[in-house]
C-alpha positions in Angstrom: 157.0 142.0 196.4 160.2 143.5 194.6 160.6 143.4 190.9 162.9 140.9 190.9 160.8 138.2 193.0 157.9 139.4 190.7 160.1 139.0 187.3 161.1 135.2 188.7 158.4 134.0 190.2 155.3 135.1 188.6 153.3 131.8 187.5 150.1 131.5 185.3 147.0 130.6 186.9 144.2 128.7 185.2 142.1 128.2 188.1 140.2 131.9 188.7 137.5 132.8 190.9 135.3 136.1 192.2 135.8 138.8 192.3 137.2 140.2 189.6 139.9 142.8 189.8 138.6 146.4 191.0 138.7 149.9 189.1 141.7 150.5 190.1 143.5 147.3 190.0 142.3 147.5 186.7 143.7 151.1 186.1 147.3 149.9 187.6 147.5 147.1 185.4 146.4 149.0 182.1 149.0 151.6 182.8 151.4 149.0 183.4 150.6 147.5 179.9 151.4 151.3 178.7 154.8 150.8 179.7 155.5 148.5 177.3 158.8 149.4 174.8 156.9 150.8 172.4 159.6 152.0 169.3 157.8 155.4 168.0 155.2 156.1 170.5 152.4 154.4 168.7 150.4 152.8 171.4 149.6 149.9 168.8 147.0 148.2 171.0 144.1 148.7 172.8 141.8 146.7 175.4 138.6 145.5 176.5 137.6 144.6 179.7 134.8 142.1 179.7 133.3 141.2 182.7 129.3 140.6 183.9 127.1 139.9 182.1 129.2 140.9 179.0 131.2 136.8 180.0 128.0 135.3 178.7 127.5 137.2 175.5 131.2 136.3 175.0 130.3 132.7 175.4 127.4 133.6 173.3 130.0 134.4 170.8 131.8 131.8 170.9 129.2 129.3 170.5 128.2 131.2 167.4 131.6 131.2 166.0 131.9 127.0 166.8 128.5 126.2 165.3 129.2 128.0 161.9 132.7 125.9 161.7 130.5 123.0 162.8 126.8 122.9 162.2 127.1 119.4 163.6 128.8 120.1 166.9 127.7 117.9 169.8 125.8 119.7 172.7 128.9 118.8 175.3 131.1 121.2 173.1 128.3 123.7 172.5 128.7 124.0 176.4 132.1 124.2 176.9 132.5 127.2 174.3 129.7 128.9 176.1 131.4 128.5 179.6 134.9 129.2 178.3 134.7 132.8 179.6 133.4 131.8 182.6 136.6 130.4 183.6 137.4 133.7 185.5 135.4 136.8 186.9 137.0 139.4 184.3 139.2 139.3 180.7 141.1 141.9 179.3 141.6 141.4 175.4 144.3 142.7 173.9 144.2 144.0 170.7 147.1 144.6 168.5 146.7 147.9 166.2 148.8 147.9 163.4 149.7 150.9 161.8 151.6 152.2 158.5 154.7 153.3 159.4 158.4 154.0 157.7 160.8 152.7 160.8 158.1 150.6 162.7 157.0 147.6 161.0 154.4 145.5 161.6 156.1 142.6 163.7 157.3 145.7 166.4 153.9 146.4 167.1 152.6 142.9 167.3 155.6 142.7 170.3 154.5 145.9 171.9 150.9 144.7 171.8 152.4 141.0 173.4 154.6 142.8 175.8 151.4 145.3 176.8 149.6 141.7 177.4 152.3 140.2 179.6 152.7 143.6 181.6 149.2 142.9 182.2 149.6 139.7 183.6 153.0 140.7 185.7 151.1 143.9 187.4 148.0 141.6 188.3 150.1 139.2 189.6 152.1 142.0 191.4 149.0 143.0 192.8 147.9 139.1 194.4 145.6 138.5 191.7 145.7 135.5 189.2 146.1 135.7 185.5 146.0 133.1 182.5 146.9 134.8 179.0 144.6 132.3 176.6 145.2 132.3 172.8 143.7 129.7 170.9 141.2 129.4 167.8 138.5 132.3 169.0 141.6 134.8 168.8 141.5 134.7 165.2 138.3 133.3 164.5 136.4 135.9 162.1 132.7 135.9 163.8 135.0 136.2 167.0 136.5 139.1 165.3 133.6 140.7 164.2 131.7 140.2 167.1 133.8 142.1 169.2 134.5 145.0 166.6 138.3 143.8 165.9 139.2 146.2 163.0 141.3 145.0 159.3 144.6 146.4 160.5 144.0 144.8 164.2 144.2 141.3 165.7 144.1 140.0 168.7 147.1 138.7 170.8 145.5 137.2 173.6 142.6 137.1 176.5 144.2 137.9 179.7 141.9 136.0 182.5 141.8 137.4 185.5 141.0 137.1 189.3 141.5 135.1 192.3 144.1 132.4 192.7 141.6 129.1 193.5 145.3 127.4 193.7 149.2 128.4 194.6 151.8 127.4 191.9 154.9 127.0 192.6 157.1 128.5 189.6 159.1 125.7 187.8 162.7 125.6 187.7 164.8 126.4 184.0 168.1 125.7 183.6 169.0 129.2 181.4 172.0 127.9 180.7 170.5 125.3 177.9 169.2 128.6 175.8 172.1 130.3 176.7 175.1 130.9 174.2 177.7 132.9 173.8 178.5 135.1 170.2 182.1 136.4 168.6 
């Protein structure tokens, strides 16, 4: 696949199955995610790959996390939060790391941290595998955050699920030229 067909046809893919990525599918897309413009060399994220058994104790977590919103919450929902992480064999979690720093301000490193998550998702696709980057309530939910160790001066910009395609999407057409302008 060339960059180009990658860069314009890439699509998400919520439907995932086994098996999750390998070692080094996983190493290609991490050091993909390095590559992200990255204004002073900070690195401002890291990752965790959660996959296994580790799914369930995520789903554990969440469950947790919806119960003490919701001490009330029907046993249907109680389910779904446990089995949202099994939606796909493996998830990445990207975590923004925000540093103190005279020329780099906060907001830059939130963007590297996003554009490390979407070069996730570009080199698993590159690769033939499927990706969905989720946000949503757990990403800044507190027990979420302390659950998985997510520091003050970090937060998390997404859950990248990955695997295999269960389904072939077609990328949808834009029109650029209705966001387009031109200036001066």
């Amino acid at each position: 696949m060339d960059a180009l067909e990658l860069l314009t046809q890439r699509t998400s893919t919520p439907a995932l199955r086994a098996p999750a990525p390998t070692a080094d599918q996983v190493k290609l897309m991490l050091d993909a995610a390095c590559r992200a413009p990255d204004h002073g060399t900070l690195r401002p994220y890291r990752f965790l790959v959660i996959e296994g058994e580790a799914l369930n104790k995520l789903g554990q977590l969440y469950l947790r996390a919806g119960l003490m919103k919701d001490p009330e919450m029907d046993e249907a929902q109680q389910k779904k939060l446990q089995n949202m992480p099994l939606r796909a064999p493996m998830i990445i979690v990207i975590i923004a790391v925000k540093q103190e720093h005279p020329k780099v301000p906060e907001v830059e490193q939130l963007i590297t941290a996003g554009c490390a998550a979407h070069a996730i998702v570009q080199s698993a696709f590159a690769q033939g595998l499927g990706a969905m980057w989720r946000t949503g309530a757990m990403t800044h939910d507190p027990v979420v955050r302390e659950g998985l160790e997510i520091a003050e001066n970090e937060e998390i910009v997404g859950f990248v699920y990955l695997g295999r395609s269960l389904m072939v999407r077609a990328a949808p057409e834009f029109d650029t030229a209705t966001l387009t302008q031109s200036w001066g």
